[in-house]
Structure formats: structure tokens, C-alpha cells
mmCIF file of the N, C-alpha and C atoms, coordinates in Angstrom:
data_MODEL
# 
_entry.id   MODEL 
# 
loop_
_atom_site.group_PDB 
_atom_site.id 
_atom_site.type_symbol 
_atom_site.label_atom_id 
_atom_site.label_alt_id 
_atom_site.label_comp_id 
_atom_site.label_asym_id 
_atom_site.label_entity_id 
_atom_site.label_seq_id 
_atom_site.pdbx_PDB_ins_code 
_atom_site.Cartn_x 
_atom_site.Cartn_y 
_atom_site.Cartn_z 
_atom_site.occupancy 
_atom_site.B_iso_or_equiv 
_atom_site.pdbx_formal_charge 
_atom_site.auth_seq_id 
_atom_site.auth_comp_id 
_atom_site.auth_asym_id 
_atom_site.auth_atom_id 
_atom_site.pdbx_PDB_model_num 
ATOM 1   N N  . UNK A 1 1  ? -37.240 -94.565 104.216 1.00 0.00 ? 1  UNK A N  1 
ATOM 2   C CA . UNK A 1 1  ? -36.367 -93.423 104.384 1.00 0.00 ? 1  UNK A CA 1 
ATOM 3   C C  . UNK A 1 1  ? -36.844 -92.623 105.602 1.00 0.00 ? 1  UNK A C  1 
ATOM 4   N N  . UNK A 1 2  ? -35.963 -92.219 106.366 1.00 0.00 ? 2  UNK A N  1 
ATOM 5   C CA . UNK A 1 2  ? -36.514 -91.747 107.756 1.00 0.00 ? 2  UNK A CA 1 
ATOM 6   C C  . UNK A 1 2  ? -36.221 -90.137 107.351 1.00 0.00 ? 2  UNK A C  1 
ATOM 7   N N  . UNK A 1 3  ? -37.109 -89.562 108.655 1.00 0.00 ? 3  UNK A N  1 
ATOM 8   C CA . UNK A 1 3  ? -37.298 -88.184 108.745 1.00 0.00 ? 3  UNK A CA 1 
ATOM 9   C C  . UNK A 1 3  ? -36.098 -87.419 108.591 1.00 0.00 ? 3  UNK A C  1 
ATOM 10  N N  . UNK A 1 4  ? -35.513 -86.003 107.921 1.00 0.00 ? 4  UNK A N  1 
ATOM 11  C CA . UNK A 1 4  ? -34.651 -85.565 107.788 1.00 0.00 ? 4  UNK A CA 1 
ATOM 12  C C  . UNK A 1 4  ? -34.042 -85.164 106.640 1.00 0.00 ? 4  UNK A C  1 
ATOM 13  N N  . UNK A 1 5  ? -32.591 -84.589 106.586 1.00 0.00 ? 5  UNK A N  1 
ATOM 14  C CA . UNK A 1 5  ? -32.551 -83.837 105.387 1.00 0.00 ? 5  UNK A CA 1 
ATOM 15  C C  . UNK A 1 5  ? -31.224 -84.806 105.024 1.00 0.00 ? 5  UNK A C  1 
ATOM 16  N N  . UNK A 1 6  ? -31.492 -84.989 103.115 1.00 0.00 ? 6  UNK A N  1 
ATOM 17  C CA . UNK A 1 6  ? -30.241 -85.480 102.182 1.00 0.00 ? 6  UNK A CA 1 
ATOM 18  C C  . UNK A 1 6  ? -29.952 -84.620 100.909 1.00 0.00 ? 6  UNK A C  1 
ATOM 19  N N  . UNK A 1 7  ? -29.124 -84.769 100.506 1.00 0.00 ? 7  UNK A N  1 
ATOM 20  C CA . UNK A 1 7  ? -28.841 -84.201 99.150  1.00 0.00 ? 7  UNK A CA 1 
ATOM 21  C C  . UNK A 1 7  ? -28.842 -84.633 98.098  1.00 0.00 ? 7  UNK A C  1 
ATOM 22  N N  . UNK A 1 8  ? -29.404 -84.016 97.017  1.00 0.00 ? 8  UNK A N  1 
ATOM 23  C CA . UNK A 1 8  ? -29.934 -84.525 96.302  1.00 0.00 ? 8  UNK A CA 1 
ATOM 24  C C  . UNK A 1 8  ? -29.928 -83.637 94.723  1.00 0.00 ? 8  UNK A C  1 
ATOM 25  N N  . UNK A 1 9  ? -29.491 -83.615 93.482  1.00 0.00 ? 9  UNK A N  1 
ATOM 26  C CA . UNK A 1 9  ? -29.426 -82.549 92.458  1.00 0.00 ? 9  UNK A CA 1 
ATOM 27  C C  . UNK A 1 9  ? -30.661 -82.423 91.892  1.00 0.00 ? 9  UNK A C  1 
ATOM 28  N N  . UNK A 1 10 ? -30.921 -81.269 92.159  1.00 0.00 ? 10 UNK A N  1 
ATOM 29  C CA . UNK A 1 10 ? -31.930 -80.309 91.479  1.00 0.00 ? 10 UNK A CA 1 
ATOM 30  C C  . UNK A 1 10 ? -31.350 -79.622 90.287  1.00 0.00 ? 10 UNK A C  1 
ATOM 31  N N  . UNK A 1 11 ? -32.114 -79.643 89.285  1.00 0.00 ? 11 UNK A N  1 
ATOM 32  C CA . UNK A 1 11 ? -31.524 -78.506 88.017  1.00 0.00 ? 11 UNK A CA 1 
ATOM 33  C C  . UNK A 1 11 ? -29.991 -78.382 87.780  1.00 0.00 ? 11 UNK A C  1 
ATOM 34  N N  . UNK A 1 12 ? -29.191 -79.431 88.135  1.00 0.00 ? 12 UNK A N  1 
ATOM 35  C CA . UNK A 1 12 ? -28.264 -79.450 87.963  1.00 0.00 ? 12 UNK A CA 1 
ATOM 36  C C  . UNK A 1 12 ? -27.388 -79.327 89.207  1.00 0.00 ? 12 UNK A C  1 
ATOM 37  N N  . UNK A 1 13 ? -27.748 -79.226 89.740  1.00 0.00 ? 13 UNK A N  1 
ATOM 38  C CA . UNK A 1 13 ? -27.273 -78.449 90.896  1.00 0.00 ? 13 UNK A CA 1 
ATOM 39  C C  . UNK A 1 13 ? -27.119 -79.080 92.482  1.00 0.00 ? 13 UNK A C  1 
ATOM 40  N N  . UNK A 1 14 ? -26.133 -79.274 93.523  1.00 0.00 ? 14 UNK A N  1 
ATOM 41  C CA . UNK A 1 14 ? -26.646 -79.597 94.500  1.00 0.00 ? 14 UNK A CA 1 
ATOM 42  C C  . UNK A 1 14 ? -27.852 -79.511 95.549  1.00 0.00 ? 14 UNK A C  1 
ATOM 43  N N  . UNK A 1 15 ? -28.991 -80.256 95.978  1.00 0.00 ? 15 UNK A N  1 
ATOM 44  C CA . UNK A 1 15 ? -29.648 -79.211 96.532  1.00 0.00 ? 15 UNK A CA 1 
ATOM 45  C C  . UNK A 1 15 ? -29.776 -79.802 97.797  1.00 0.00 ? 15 UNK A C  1 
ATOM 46  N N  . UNK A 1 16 ? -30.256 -79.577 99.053  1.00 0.00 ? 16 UNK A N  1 
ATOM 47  C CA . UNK A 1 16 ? -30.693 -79.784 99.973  1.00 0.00 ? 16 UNK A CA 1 
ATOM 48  C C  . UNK A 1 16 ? -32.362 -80.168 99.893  1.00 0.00 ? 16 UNK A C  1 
ATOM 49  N N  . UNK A 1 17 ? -32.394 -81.650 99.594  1.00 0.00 ? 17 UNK A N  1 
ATOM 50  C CA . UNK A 1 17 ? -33.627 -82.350 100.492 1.00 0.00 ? 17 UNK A CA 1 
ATOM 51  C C  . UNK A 1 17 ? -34.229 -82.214 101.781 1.00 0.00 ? 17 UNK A C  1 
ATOM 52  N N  . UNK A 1 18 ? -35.448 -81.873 102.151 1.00 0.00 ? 18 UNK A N  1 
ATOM 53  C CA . UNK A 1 18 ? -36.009 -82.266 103.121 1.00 0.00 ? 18 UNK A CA 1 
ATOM 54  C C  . UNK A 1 18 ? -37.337 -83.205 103.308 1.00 0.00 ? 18 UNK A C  1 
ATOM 55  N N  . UNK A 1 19 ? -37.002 -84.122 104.289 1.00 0.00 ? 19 UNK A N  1 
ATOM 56  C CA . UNK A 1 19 ? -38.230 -84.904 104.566 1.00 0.00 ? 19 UNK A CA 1 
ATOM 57  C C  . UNK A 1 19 ? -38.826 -85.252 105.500 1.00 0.00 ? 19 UNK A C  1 
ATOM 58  N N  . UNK A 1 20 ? -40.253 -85.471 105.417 1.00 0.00 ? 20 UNK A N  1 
ATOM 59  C CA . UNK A 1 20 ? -40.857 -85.564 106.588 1.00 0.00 ? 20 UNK A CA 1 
ATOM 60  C C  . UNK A 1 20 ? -41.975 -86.609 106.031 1.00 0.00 ? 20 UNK A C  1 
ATOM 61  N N  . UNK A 1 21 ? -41.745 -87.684 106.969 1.00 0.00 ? 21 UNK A N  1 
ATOM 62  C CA . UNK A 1 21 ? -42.809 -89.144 106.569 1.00 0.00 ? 21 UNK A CA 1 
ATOM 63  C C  . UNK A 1 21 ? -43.793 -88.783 107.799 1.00 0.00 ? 21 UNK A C  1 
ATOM 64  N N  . UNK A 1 22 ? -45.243 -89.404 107.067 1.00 0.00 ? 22 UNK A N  1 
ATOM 65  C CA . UNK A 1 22 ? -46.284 -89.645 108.041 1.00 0.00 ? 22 UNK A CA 1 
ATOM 66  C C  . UNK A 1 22 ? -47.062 -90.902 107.901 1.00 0.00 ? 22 UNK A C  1 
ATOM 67  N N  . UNK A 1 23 ? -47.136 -91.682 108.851 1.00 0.00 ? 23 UNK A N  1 
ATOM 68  C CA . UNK A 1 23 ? -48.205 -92.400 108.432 1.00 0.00 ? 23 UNK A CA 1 
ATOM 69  C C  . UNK A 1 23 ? -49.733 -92.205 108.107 1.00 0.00 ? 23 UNK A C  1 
ATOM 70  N N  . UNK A 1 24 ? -50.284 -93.095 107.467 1.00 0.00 ? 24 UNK A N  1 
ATOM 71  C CA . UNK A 1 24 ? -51.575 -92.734 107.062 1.00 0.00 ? 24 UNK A CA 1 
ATOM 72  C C  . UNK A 1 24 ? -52.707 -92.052 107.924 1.00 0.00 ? 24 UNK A C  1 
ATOM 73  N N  . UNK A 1 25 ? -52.468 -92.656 109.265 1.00 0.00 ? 25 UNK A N  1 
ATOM 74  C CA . UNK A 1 25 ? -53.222 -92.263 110.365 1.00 0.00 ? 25 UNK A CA 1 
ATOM 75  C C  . UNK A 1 25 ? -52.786 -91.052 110.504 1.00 0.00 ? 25 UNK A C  1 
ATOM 76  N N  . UNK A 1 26 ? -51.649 -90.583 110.876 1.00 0.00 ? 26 UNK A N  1 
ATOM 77  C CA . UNK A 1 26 ? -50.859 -89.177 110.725 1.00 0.00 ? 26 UNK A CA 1 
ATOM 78  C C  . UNK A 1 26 ? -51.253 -87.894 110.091 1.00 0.00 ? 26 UNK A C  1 
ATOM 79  N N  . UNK A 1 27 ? -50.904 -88.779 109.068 1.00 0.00 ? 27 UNK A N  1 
ATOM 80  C CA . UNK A 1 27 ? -51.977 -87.737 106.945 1.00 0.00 ? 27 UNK A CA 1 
ATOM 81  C C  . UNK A 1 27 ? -53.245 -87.231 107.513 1.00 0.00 ? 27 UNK A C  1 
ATOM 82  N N  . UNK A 1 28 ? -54.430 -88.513 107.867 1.00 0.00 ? 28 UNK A N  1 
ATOM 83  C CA . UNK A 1 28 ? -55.475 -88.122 108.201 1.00 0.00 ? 28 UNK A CA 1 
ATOM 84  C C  . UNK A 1 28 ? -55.921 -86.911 109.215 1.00 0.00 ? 28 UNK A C  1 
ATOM 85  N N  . UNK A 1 29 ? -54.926 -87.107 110.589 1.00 0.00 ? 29 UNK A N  1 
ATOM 86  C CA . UNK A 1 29 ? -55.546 -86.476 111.608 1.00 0.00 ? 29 UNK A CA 1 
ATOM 87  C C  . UNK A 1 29 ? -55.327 -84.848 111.177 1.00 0.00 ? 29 UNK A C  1 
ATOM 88  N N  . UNK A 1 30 ? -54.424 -84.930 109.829 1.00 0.00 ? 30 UNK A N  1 
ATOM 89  C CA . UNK A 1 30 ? -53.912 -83.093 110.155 1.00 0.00 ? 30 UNK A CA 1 
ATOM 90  C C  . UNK A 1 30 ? -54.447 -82.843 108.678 1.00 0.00 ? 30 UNK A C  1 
ATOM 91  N N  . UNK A 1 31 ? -55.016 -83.539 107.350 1.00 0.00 ? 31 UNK A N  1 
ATOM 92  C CA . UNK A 1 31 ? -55.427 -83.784 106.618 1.00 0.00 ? 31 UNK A CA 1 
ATOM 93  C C  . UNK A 1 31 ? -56.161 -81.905 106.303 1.00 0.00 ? 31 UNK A C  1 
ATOM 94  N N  . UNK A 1 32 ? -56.074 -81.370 105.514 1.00 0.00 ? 32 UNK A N  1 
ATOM 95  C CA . UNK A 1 32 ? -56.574 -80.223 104.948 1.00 0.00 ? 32 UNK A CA 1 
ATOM 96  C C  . UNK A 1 32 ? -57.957 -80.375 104.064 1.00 0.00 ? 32 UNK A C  1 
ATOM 97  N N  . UNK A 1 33 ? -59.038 -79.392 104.041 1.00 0.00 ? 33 UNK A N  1 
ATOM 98  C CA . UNK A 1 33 ? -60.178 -79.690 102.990 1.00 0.00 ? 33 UNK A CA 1 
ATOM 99  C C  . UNK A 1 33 ? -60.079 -78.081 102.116 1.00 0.00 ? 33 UNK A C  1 
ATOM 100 N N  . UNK A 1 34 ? -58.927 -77.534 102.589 1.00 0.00 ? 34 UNK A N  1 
ATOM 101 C CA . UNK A 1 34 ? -59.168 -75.994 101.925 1.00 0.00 ? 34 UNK A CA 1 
ATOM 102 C C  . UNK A 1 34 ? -58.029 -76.049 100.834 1.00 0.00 ? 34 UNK A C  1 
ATOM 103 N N  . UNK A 1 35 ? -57.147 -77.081 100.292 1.00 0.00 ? 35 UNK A N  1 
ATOM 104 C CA . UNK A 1 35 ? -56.164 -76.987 99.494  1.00 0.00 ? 35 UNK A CA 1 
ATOM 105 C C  . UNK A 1 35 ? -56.458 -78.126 98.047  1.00 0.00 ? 35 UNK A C  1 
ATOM 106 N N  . UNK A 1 36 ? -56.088 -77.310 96.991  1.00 0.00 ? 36 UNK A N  1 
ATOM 107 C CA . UNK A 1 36 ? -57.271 -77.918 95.707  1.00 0.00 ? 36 UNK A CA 1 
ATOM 108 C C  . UNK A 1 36 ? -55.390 -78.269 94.667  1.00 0.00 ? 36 UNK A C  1 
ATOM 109 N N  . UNK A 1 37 ? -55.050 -79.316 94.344  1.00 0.00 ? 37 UNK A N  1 
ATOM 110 C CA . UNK A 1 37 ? -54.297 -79.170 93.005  1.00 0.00 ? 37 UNK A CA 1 
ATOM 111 C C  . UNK A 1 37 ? -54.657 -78.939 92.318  1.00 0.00 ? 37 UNK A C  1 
ATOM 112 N N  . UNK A 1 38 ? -54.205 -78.131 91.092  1.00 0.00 ? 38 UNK A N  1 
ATOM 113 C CA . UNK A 1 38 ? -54.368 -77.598 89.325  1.00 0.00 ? 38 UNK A CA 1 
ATOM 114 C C  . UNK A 1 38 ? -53.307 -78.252 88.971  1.00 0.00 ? 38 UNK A C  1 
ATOM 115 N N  . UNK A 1 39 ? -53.542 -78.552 87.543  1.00 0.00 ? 39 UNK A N  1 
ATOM 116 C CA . UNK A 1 39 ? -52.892 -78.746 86.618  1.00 0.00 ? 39 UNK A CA 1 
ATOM 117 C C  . UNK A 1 39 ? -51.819 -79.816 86.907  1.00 0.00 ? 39 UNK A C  1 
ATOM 118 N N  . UNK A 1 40 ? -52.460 -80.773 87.457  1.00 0.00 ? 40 UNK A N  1 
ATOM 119 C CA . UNK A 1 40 ? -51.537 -81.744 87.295  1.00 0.00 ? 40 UNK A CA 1 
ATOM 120 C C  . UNK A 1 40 ? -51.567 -82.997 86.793  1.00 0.00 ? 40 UNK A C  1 
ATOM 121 N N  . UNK A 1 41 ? -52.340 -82.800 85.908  1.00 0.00 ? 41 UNK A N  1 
ATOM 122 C CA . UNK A 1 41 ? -52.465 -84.166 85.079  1.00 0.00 ? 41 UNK A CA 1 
ATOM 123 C C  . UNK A 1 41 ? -51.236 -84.810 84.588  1.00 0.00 ? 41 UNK A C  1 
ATOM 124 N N  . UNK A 1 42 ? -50.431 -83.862 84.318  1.00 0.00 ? 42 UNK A N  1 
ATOM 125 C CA . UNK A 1 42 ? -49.062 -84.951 83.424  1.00 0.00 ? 42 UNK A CA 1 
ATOM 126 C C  . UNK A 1 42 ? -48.210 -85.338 84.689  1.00 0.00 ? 42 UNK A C  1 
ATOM 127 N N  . UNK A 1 43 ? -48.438 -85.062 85.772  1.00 0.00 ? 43 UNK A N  1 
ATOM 128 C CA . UNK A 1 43 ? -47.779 -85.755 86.680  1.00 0.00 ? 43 UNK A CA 1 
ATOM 129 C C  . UNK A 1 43 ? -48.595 -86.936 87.098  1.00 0.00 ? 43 UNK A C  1 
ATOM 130 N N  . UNK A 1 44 ? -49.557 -87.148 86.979  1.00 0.00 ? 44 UNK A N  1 
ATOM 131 C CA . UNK A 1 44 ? -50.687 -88.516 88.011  1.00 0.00 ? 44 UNK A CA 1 
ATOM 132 C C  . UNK A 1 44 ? -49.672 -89.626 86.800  1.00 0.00 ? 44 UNK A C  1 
ATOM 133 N N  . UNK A 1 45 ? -49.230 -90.214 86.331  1.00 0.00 ? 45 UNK A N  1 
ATOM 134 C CA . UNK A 1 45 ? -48.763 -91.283 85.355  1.00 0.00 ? 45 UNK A CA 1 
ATOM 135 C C  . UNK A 1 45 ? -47.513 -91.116 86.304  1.00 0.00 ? 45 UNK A C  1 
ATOM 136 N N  . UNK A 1 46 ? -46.360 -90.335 86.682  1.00 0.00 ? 46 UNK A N  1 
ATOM 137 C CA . UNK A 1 46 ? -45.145 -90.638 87.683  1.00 0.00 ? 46 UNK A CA 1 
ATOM 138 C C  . UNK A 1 46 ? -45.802 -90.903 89.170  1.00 0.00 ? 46 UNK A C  1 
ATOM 139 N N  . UNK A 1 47 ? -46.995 -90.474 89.409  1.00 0.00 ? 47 UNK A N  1 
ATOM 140 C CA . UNK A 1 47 ? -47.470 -91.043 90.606  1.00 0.00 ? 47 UNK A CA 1 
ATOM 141 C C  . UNK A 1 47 ? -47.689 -91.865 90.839  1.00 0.00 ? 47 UNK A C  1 
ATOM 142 N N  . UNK A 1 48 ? -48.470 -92.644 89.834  1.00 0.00 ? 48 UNK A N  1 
ATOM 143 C CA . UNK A 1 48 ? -49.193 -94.219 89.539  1.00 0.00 ? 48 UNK A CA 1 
ATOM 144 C C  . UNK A 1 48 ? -50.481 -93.997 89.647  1.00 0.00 ? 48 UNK A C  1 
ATOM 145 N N  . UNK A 1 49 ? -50.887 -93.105 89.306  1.00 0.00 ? 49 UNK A N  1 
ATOM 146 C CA . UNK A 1 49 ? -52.152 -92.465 89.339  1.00 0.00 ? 49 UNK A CA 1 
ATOM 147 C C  . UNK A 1 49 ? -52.924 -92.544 87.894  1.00 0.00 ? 49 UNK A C  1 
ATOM 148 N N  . UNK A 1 50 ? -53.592 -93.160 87.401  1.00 0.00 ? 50 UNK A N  1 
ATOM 149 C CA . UNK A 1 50 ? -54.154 -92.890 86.267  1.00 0.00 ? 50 UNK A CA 1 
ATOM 150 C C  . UNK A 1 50 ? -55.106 -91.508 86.038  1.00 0.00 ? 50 UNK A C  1 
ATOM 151 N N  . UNK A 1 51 ? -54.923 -91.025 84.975  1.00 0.00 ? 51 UNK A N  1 
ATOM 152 C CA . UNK A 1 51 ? -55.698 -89.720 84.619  1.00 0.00 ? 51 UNK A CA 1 
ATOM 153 C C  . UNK A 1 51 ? -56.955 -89.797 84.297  1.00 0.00 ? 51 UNK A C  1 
ATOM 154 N N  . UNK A 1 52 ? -57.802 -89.296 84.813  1.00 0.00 ? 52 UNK A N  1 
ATOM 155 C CA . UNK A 1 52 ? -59.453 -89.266 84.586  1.00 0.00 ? 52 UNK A CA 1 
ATOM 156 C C  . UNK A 1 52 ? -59.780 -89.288 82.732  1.00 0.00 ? 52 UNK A C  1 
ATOM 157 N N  . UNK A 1 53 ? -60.746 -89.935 82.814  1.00 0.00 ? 53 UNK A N  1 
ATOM 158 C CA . UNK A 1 53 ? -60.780 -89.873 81.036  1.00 0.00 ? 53 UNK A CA 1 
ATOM 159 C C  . UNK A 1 53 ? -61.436 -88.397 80.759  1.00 0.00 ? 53 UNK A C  1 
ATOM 160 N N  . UNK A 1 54 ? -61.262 -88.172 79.699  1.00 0.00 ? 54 UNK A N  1 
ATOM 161 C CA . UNK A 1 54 ? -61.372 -86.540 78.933  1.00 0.00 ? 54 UNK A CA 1 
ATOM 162 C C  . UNK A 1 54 ? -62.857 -86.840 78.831  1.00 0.00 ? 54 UNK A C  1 
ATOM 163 N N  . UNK A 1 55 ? -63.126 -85.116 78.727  1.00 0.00 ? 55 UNK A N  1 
ATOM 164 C CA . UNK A 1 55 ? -64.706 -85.208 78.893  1.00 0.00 ? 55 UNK A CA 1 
ATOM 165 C C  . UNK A 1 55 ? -65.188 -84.960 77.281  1.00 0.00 ? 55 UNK A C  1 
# 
């Protein structure tokens, strides 16, 4: 899917998509170390991400 905007329903609703692809090399060079996710464990399983085992 190339760079740019589609539509797409949100909450019912029409919404305006936007996208912007990078390649990996891309990701890396602009890559952040100051931004942390919370709480997203019940999403890593729609990622393909398996969830860390419970402590």
C-alpha cells in the first residue's frame, strides 16, 4: 500500500486514513529512544506478537 490517504470506517463512521510507509532502514535512521508503550498487552496477539509470560 503506498504513501497517502484512503477511507476507511472508524466507529461507524467514515473516516479519513492516513499513511505513511518506511522501510526498515528508514524506521531505524529516525527511530526514537524517549517513547515507552503502556498497556498494550491485549493488542501484541493482533500484532503477531506474543505476550511476555506473567510474572
Amino acid at each position: 500500500m503506498p504513501n497517502g490517504v484512503t477511507w476507511d470506517t472508524r466507529r461507524g463512521e467514515a473516516a479519513k486514513i492516513r499513511q505513511w510507509r518506511l522501510t526498515r532502514e528508514q524506521w531505524t535512521e529516525r527511530r526514537r529512544g524517549d517513547i515507552e508503550l503502556v498497556a498494550v498487552g491485549d493488542c501484541l496477539p493482533v500484532l503477531g506478537i506474543d505476550p511476555p509470560p506473567a510474572d
